[in-house]
N, C-alpha and C positions, 0 to 999 in steps of 0.2 A: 504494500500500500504506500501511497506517496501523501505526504503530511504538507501542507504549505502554509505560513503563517507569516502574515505580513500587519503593522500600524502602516493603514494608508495615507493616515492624516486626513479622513476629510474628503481624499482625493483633491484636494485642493492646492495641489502643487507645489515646487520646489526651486529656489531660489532665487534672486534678484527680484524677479517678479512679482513675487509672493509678498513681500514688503511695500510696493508700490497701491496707492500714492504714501501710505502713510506704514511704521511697521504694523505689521500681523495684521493687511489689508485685506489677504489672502483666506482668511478666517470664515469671513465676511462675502465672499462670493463665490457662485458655481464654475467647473472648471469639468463643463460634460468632456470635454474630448481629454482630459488628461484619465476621467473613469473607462473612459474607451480604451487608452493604452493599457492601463492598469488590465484592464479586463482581459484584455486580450495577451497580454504579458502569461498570464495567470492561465487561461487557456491552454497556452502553450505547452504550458509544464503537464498538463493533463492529471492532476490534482485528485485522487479520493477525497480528501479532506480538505478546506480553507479555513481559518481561524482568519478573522478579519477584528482589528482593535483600528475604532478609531472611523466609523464606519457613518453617514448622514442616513439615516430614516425615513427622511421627510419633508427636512424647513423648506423653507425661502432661499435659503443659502443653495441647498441644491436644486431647485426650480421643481419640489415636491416629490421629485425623483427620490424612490428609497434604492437606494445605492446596492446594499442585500438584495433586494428582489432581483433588482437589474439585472445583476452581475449572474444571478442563478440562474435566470431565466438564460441569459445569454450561452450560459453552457449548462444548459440542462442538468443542474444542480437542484438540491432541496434547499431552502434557505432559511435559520431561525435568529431572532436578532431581539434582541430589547438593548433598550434605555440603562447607559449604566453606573446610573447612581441611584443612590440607597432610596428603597418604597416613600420613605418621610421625606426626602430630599427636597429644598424648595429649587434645587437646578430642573426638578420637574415641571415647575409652572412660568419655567422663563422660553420666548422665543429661541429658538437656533439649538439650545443648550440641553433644552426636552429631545428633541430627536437625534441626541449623539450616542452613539452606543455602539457595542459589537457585534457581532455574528458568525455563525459557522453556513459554511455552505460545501455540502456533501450530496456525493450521487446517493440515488434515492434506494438506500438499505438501512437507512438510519429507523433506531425502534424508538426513540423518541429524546425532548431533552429535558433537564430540571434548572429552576432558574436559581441559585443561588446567592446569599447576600454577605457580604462581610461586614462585621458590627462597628468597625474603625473607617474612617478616611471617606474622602469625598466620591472615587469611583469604589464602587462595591460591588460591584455586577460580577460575577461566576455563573459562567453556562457549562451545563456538564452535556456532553454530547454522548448519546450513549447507542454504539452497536451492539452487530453481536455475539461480537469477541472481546470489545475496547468498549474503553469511558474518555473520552475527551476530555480536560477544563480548560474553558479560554478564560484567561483574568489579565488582567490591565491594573497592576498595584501602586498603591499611594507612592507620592510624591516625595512624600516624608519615611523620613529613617524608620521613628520609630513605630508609625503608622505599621510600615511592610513588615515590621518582625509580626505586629499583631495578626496582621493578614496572614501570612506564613502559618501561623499557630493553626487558626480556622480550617486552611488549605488542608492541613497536616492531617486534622481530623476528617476532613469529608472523604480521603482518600482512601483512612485506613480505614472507611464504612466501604469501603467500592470492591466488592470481589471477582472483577474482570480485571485485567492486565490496564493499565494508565498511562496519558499519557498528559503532562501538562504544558501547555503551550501559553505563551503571551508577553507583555510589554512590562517587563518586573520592574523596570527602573531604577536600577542595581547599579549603582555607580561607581561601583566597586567589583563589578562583576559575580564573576561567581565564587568569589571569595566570602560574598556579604549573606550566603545565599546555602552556603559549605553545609553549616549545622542543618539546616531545613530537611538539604539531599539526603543527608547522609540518614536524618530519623526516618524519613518519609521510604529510603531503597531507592530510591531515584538516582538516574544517570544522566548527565547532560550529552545531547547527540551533538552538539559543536564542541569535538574533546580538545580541539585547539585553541579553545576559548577566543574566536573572531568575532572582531566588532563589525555590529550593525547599525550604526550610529554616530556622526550625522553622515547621511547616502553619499555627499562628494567627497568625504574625506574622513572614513568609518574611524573611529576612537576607542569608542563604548559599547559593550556587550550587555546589551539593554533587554535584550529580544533572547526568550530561552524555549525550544523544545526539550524539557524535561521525559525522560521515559521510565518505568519500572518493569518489576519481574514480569517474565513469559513474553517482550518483544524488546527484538534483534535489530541492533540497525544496520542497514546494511549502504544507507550512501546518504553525506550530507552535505549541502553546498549553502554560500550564499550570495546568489547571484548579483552582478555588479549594473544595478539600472538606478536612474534617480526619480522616478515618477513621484515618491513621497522623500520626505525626511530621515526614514526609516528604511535598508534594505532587508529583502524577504529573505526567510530559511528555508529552505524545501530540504525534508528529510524522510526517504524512503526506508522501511521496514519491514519485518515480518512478526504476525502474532502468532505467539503457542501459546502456555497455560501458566498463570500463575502460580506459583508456589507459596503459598502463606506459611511465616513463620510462626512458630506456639509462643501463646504470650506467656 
């Protein structure tokens, strides 16, 4: 199976431009043909899986275009996506900021998803995707330090309820990489499929290993890249695998 996980930003584009007239312009308006590259970027790769952070639903900003649907429909994908910050959140009842969220978008063998909430930090959204071999989580983690350790905890727990093989994908915000991240892996069984620890961040001139496909017991990986395009801020991981059977350790 081929895993591809990208923050698109919005699809609202990447540099010089992006700042015009004024900074973070780009925010602020639609940019359909840079979703058309994306999309078709993403195509390419011919994708089982897409974890998309970072994704418009809806506003103004994208011309009502839900970004999610688009994009499935365009390659005959399924598509599930929410809003992602926390149920109380007042970023719920604001323009532009209500319809920002993630999504997974998978050929259609998916048995369904659950929507998960983290009790800390402003984005809180956890979608678990779940087949019928694999559990997915796509998460998008606080900003803050001490926010992600709490998120981490949450994570820790929803995993060790999942008796399918896991796999955790998304935008940790790890500024420190996989160093900040070490304790998490190592409770949780988890292995990171970029063992060279490559940065995907920022797209012209990569620094930071922001961007993690996490994996645990019963799958294998067997290729992992990350491709060199700038259509977002963020470059995509594509990492192909194969699933056998979890082994649970005794507690």
């Amino acid at each position: 199976m081929r895993l591809l996980l990208w923050n698109i930003r919005y699809a609202s584009g990447y540099g010089p431009s992006f700042h015009l007239p004024v900074p973070g312009a780009g925010y602020l308006r639609s940019n359909r043909d840079n979703l058309e590259r994306i999309t078709r970027f993403i195509h390419g790769y011919d994708p089982d899986i897409v974890g998309l952070v970072e994704v418009d639903t809806g506003s103004i900003r994208s011309g009502g275009v839900n970004q999610a649907e688009a994009m499935a429909d365009s390659m005959g994908h399924y598509s599930t996506y929410q809003c992602k910050y926390g149920q109380e959140s007042l970023n719920r009842g604001l323009p532009i900021v209500r319809k920002q969220g993630n999504a997974f978008l998978a050929a259609p063998r998916v048995k369904g998803e659950r929507f998960h909430y983290f009790d800390t930090g402003i984005k809180r959204l956890i979608i678990e995707l779940e087949l019928d071999q694999l559990s997915v989580f796509l998460v998008h983690l606080s900003l803050k330090y001490r926010h992600r350790h709490f998120q981490l905890r949450y994570l820790h727990e929803l995993i060790g309820a999942t008796s399918k093989p896991v796999i955790v994908a998304g935008d940790f915000n790890t500024f420190w990489g996989e160093h900040e991240i070490y304790l998490f892996m190592e409770a949780a069984g988890l292995k990171s499929a970029n063992v060279e620890g490559l940065p995907s961040y920022p797209s012209r001139s990569p620094r930071k290993e922001l961007d993690f496909i996490l994996y645990g017991d019963g799958i294998s990986v067997e290729n992992f890249e990350i491709p060199s395009v700038t259509f977002s801020d963020h470059l995509p991981l594509v990492c192909d695998f194969k699933i056998g059977r979890r082994i649970r350790s005794a507690a």
